[in-house]
N, C-alpha and C positions, 0 to 999 in steps of 0.2 A: 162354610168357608169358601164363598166366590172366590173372592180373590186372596187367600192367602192357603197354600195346601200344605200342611204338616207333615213331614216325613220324620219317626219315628226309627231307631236303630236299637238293636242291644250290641251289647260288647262287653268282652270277659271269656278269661279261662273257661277249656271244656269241663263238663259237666258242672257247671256252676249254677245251672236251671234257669237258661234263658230261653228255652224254647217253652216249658211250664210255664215260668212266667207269663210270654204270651199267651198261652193257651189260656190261662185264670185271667187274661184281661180282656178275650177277645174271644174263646169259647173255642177258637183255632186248633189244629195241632199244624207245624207249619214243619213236621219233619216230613214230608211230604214221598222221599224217596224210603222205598225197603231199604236200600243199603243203611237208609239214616236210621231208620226203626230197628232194623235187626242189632246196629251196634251202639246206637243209643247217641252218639252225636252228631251235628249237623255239617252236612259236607258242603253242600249247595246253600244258594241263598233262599230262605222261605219269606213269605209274603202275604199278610194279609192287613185287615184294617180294623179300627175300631170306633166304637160310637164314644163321642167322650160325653160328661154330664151335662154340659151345654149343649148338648144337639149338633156336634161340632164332628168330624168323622177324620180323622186322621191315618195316614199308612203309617205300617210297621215292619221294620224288616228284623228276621233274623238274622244274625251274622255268625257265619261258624267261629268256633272259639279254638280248633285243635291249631297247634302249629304246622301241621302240612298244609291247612288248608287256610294259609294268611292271602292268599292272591283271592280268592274269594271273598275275606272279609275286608280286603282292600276294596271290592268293587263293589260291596254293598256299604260303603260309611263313606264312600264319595258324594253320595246326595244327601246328607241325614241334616236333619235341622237341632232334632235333640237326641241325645242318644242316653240309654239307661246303661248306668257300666254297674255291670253285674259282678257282684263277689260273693260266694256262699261263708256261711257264717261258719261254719264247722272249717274251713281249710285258709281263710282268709287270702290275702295278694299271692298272687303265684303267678310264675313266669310269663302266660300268654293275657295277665291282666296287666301287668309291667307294657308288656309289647305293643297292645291293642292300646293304651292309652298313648304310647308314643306319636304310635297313627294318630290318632283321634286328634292330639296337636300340630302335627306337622301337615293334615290336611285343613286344619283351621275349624273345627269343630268348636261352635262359641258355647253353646246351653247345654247341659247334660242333667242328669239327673243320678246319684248313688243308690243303687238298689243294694239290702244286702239280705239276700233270699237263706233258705233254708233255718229260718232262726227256730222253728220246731226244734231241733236239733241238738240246739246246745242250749245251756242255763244260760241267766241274766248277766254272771262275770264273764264268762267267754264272749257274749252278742258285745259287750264294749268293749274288749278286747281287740276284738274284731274292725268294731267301727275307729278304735285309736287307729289300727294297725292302716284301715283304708286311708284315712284324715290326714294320715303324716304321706304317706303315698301320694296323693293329691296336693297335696303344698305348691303353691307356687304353677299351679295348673290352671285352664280355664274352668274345675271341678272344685278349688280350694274354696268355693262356698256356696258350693252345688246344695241343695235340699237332700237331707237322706231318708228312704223310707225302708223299714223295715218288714220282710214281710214273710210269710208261708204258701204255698202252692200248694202243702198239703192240705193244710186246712182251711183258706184263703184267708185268713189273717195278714191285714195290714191292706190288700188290696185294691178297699175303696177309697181307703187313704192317700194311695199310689195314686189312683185316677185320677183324684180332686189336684194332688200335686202337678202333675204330667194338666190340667187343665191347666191350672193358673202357673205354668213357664212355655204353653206356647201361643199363650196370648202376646207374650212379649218377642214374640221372634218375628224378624223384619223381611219383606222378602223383596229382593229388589223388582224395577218395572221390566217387564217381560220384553224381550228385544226382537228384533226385524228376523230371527232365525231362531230356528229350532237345533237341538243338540240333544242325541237319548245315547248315554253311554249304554250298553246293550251289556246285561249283567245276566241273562239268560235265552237260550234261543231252543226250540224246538217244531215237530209239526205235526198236526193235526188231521185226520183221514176227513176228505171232503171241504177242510178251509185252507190249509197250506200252512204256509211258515206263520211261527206265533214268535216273538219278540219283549224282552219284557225290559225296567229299565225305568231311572229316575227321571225326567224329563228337566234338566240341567240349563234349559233355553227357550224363552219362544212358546209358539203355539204350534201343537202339532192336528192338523186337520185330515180327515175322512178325504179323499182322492188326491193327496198332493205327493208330489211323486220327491222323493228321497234317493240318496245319494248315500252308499255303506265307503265304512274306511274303512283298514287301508285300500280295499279293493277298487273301488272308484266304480263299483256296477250301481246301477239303479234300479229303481223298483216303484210302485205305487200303493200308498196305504187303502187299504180297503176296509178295514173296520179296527175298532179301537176300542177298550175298556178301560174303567176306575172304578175302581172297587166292584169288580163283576160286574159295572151295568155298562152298555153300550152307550158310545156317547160320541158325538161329531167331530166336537173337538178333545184336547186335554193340555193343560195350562204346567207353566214354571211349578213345579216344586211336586207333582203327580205322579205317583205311583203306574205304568201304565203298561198296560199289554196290548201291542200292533199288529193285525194281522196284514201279511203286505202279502203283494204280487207282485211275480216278475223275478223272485230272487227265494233261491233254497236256499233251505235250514243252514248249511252250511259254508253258506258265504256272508253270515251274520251271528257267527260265534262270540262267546266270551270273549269282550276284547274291541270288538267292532264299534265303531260309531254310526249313526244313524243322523243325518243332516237336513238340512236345504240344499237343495240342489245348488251345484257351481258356489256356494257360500265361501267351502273349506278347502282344503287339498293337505295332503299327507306331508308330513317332512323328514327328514333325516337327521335332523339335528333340533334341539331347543336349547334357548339361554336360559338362564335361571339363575334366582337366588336361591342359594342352599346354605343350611345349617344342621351340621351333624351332631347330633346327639349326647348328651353326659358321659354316657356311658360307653358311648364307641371309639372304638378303635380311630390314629390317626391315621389320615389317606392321605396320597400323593395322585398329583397329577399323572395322567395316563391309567389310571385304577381302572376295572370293567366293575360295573354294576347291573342290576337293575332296576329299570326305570319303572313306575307304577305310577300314571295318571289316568284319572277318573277308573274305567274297566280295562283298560291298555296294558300292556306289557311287554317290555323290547330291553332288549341286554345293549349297552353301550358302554362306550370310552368316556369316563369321563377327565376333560382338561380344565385345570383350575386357569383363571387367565388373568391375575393379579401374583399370583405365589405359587410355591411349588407344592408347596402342604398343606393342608386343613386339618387344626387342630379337633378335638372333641371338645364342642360346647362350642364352638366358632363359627362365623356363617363370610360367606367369596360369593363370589360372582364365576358363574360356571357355565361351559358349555358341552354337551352332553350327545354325542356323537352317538348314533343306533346302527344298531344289525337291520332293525324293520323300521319301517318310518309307524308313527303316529300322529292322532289330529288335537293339539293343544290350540290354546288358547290364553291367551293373557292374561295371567291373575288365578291359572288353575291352581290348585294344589296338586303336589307330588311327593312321594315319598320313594327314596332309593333304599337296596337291599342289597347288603354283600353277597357276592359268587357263592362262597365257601365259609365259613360257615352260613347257610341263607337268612339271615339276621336283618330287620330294621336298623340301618346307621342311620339317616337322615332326611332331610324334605325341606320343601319351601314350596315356592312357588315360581309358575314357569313365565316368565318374561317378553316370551315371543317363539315362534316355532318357523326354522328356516331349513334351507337347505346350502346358505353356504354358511364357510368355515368363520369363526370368528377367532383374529390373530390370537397371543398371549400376550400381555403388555399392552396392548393397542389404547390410546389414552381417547381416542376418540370413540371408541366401541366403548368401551368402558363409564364414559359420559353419556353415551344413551343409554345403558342398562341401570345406571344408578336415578335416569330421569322415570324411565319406565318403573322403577323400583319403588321411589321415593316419591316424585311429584303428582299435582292433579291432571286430571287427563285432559286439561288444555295445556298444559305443557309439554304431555307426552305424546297429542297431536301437533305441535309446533314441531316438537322432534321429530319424528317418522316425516314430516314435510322437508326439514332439512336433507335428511338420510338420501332423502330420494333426487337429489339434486335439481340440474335443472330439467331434468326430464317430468319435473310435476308429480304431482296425484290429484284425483278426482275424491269427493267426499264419500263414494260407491267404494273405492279401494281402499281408503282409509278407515271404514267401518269394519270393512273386512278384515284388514291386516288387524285390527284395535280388538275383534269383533263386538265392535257398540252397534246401535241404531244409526242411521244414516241422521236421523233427526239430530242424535244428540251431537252429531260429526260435524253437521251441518253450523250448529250452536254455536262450537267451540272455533270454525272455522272465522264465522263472522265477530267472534271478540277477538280473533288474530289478526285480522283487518283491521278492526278498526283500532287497536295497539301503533299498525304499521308492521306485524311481523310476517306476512303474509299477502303476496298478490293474488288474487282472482283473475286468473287467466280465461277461465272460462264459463259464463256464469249461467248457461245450460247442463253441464254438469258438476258445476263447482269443482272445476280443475283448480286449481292453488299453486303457487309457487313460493315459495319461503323468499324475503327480502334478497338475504344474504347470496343465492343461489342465483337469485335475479340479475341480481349485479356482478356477478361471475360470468355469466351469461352475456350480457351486454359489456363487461369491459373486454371477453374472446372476439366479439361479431365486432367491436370496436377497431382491434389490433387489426381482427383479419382483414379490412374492408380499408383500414389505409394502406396497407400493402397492395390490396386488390387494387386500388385508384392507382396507383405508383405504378404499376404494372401492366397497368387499361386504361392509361388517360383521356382514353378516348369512348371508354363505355360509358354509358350511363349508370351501371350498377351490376350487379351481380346475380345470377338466377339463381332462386328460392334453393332448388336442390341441388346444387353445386355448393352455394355456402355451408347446408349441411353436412353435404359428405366429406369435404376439409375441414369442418370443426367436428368431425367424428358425431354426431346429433342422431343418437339413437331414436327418433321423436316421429310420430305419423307426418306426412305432408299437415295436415290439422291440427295438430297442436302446434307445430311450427309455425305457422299461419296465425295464431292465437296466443303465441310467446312474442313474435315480431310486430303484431299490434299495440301490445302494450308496451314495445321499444317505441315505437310510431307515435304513442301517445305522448310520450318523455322527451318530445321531441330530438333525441340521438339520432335516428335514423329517417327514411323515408324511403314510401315503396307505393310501387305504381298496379300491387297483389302478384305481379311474373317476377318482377328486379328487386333489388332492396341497394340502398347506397348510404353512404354519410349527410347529413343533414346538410355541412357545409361545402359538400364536394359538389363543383360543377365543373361539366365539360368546359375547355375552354380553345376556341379554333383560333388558328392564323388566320391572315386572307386568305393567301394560299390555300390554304388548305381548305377554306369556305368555297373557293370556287370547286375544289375538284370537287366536293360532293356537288353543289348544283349542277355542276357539267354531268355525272352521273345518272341523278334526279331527271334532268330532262333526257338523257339520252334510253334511258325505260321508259317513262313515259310515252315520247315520242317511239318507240319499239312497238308496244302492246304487247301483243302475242306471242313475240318473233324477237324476242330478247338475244343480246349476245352472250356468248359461255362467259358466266361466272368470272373465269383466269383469263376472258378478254377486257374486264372495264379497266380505265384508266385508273383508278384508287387502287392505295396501300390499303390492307387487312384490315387495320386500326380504325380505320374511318370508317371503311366497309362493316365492322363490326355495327358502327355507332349508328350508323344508315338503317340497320336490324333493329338495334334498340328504341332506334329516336322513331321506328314504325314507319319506316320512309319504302321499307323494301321488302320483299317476303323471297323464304326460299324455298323453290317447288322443291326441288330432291339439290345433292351435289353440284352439280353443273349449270342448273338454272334458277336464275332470279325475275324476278317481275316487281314492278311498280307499285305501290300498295293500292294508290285509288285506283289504278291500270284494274288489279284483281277486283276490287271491290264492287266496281261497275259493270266487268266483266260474270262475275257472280249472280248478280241479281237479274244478269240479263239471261245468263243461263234457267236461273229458277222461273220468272217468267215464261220461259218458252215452254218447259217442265211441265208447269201449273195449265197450259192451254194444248198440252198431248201428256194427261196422264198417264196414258199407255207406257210412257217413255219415250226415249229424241236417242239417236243414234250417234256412231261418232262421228260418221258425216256430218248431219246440224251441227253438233256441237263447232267442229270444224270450223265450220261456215258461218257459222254465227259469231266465231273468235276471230275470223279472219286471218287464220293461223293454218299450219300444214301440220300432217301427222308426224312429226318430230318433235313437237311443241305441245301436241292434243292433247297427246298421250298421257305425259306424266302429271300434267295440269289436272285433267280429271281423277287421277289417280290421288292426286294431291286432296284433292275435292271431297273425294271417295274416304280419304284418312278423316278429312277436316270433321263428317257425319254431313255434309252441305249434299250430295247426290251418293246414289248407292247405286251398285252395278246388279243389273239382271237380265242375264244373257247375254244379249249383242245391243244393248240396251242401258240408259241410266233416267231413274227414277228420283226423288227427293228425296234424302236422306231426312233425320231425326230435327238435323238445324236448320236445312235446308227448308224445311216444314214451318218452321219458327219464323225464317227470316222474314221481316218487315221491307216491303219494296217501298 
């Protein structure tokens, strides 16, 4: 089985003979613990494999069947592909086979198979008695037309008939294509004298490989795997749907308990809250909004609030859209299965699946929240990538963030990205990392920089436009300098706007001077120039602010610190003639030269080089100044 790995489950009331069973099919005993031996049922999960007739080698897990111990058999029927539901023939359906099959639905268990053991036992009218009694049980289930094999453990009667059956239903089971990440719900943890921590656990995602270093939830420590097992032999790697046991370094026993998840590093992160859809059960009780539950996904377990956010109550047999507030955070993932348990009495009420795993609140009523959790619920996941692109507004996502939050492959992200392009529902802002922006979001975006930029003209008629991070921090733009760079080009492109990469302005907006007012910058113009070095204070030139602004922007003037300005070609030429002098005393030129060479006095030198010193053009050592980084670059 390269690529397809069979996981095997039992399930059913205790002593019903599902740990014999395995044994007669696998030569196993998988009560593995004294405690399990001495009292005859299975506390812990047992694990082993078997050969099927085709050469084919499938895992098998036991699952306890007592009612204390439903949290364990919850975290061994999370990975199961087919599961044998166990009923002895002498006692027929009984409460923890009711229970376990609820599970089995409400985590989406598609294949099964009806085992109805102990038929030594009883005559031929009770063994049908029996199998009516399973048949009507099963109604209406993903088991209402499950194959039934009848069998004995004492005598191995029926057995090999079991096999050939268990062959020919898991030729038919589909296993999806294995993703960018790994995920091992952690169903057993222990350690071993001389190798460390052992780790056991369906491998639910991905590929898990020999030195790659792993990431435990909730705890967020890390570790490195050092050796890995299937089916007892060692092996490099181990694949989607594997039985497997890891031995890591770097992290004890006890920081990788029942419960834990095992990752790709930086993949996942823990949350406090999941949305989900939920459907309670036939049989259960109605619930009200604010109820405590708990939460059981994959090996997880966390007591929470849970808020219906459509209604106040959820009937029995009814499914809402819910959000599910935790005492511990846990690591879900979209499209997991869950199943909830009442406080008091500890009872299976219901289950679905989880829609997205957050940390903030989501309102009650909210008609917009509630449109993404029915698209997430309901549609293909190019629409429920178009979604999560809207969510995020104009702040973007990258196809790296959307895999993650989705947790799909980057590839398949990538796919789904470019048929929303090319729709038109989606911009590419950035096509090194396939940053995205949704239409809608875009144009929210560009009618804000819109608004604010004829006010800005209104206000600066004399600027050329407005600097990149000033625009931001008035339109609130929670966004790197680089993506803002990257969202303003493709305003750029749409021709709305226009930017010189410092400014940004309206496409139609230009400066527009009086005479007047043309002469006073030139009289300015020439009066630095004609300066150089030996500029007048700042709050001595003859220009108003406004112009004096535009003198800055239109690149006509630079400002050394507050008080002094200089000429732009004045510095420019002054500049290259300092690097020159630089370049022929690399030792370094003192403030004297410098001095001297600017034709300037040390009221002037000073902050000038200091200026220089910011710019990376010369760099100060000692009584000394040397080429800085640009200064090095500059082209004379």
């Amino acid at each position: 089985m390269e690529n397809k790995h069979i996981i095997i489950g039992t399930s059913g009331h205790v002593d019903h003979g599902k740990t014999s069973l395995i044994k007669s099919l696998t030569g196993v005993d998988t009560d593995r613990l004294k405690e399990e031996q001495n009292r005859g049922i299975t506390i812990q999960l047992g694990f082993t494999y078997f050969d099927l007739p085709n050469g084919e080698k499938a895992g098998i897990v036991d699952v306890p069947g007592h009612e204390k111990f439903v949290r364990n058999m919850l975290a061994g029927v999370g990975g199961l592909d087919v599961v044998l539901l166990v009923v002895a023939a002498d006692e027929g359906v009984m409460p923890q086979t009711r229970e376990h099959l609820d599970i089995l639905r409400l985590l989406g268990v598609q294949k099964g198979i009806i085992v109805i053991t102990k038929k030594d036992l009883v005559d031929d009218d009770l063994l049908e008695l029996a199998k009516e009694d399973i048949l009507d049980e099963v109604s209406g289930t993903f088991l209402e037309d499950a194959p039934v094999a009848e069998v004995s453990t004492h005598n191995q009667e029926g057995i090999e008939d079991l096999k050939k059956i268990i062959t020919d239903t898991v030729q038919h089971v589909d296993k999806p294509k294995p993703k960018d990440f790994f995920r091992l719900p952690v169903d057993r943890s222990f350690s071993l004298k001389g190798i460390g921590t052992v780790v056991t656990g369906t491998l639910k995602d991905g590929v898990i490989k020999v030195g790659d270093v792993v990431e435990v939830f909730p705890s967020e420590a890390t570790g490195k795997v050092r050796q890995i097992q299937v089916h007892k032999n060692s092996v490099e790697e181990a694949y989607l749907g594997q039985r497997v046991a890891v031995n890591l370094t770097g992290l004890e026993k006890e920081q990788v308990g029942l419960g834990s998840m095992l990752a790709t590093q930086d993949y996942f992160s823990a949350k406090n809250k999941v949305n989900c859809k939920l459907k309670l059960l036939e049989n259960s009780r109605k619930i009200t909004t604010g109820t405590m539950v708990r939460l059981h996904v994959g090996t997880q377990e966390s007591i929470g609030r849970l808020v219906l956010l459509d209604r106040e109550e959820l009937n029995p047999s009814d499914d809402a859209f819910c959000q599910i507030r935790l005492k511990e955070k846990v690591v879900a993932a979209k499209d997991d299965p869950f199943v909830i348990r009442a406080m008091s009495p500890v009872v299976t009420i219901g289950g679905g699946k989880i829609l997205g795993a957050t940390n903030k609140r989501v309102k009650r009523y909210d008609e917009d929240a509630l449109l993404g959790l029915r698209i997430r619920d309901e549609k293909p996941l190019v629409e429920v990538v178009n979604q999560v692109v809207k969510e995020h507004g104009i702040d973007g996502i990258t196809s790296l963030e959307l895999a993650r939050n989705l947790q799909q492959s980057n590839e398949n992200i990538s796919d789904k990205i470019h048929t929303l392009k090319e729709k038109g529902d989606v911009t590419i802002v950035n096509k090194d990392e396939l940053a995205v922006i949704s239409k809608t979001n875009l144009t929210k975006l560009s009618d804000g920089i819109v608004e604010f930029l004829k006010g800005y003209h209104q206000r600066n008629p004399f600027r050329w436009g407005v600097n990149k991070e000033e625009l931001k921090n008035n339109l609130g733009l929670d966004l790197s300098s680089k993506r803002l760079s990257d969202l303003l080009e493709i305003l750029v492109k749409t021709g709305v706007i226009q930017s010189d990469g410092l400014y940004v302005k309206l496409s139609e907006f230009e400066v527009t001077l009086t005479e007047k007012q043309k002469e006073s910058i030139d009289k300015v113009e020439k009066l630095l120039n004609d300066a150089g070095f030996q500029p007048p204070a700042k709050s001595e030139l003859p220009i108003e602010k406004n112009l004096l602004d535009y003198l800055y922007q239109a690149n006509k003037i630079v400002s050394i610190n507050e008080s002094m300005v200089v000429g732009t070609e004045v510095l420019s030429a002054g500049t290259k003639r300092l690097v020159k002098l630089i370049k022929e005393n690399p030792e370094g030129v003192t403030l004297a030269q410098c001095r001297d060479l600017f034709n300037t006095t040390r009221k002037y030198i000073v902050p000038l080089l200091e200026y220089l010193d910011g710019e990376g053009i010369t760099k100060r050592v000692g009584d000394k100044r040397i080429l800085g980084p640009k200064g090095k670059e500059l082209i004379l």
